[in-house]
C-alpha positions in Angstrom: 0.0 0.0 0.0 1.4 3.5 -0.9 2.5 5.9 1.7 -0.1 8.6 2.5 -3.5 6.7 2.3 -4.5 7.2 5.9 -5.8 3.6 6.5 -4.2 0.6 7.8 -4.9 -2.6 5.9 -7.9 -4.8 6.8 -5.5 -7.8 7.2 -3.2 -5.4 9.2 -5.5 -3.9 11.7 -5.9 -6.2 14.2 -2.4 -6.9 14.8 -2.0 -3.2 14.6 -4.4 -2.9 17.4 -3.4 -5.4 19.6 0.3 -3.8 19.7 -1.7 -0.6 21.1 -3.3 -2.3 23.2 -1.0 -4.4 25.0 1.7 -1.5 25.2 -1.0 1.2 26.3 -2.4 -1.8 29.0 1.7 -2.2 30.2 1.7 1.6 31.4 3.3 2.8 28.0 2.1 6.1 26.2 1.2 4.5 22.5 -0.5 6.5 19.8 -1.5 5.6 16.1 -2.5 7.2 13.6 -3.0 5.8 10.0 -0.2 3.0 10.1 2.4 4.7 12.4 2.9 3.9 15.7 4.7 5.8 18.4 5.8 5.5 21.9 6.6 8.6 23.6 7.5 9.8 27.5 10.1 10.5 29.8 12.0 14.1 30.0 15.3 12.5 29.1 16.6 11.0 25.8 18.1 7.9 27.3 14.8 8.1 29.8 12.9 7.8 26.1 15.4 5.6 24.9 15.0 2.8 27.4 10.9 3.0 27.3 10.8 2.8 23.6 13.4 -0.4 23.6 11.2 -1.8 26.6 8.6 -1.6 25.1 9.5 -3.0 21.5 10.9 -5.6 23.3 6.9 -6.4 24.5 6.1 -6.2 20.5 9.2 -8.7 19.3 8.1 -11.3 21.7 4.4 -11.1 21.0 5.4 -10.9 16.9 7.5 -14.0 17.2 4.9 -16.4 19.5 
């Protein structure tokens, strides 16, 4: 799918969800919008740095179940 629709896939979306949903439920600030995802909070880069891997960490081992 071309950048720029503003949609995520049909056969994407529920995964797409889910990763929301279990990283919001784990106390992480996750936003989407169309098909980007981002984790954002702290006050410090490394602060961000270490929430962001933490919590990609949470998406890898759900992806790879």
């Amino acid at each position: 799918m071309p950048a720029g629709r503003g949609f995520v896939s049909p056969l994407v979306e529920p995964s797409y969800r889910y990763v929301l949903t279990i990283t919001n439920d784990l106390g992480f600030s996750t936003f989407g919008y169309a098909d980007d995802i981002i984790v954002v909070q702290g006050k410090f880069g490394h602060t961000v740095r270490e929430i962001m891997q933490e919590a990609m960490d949470v998406v890898v081992k759900w992806a790879v179940k």
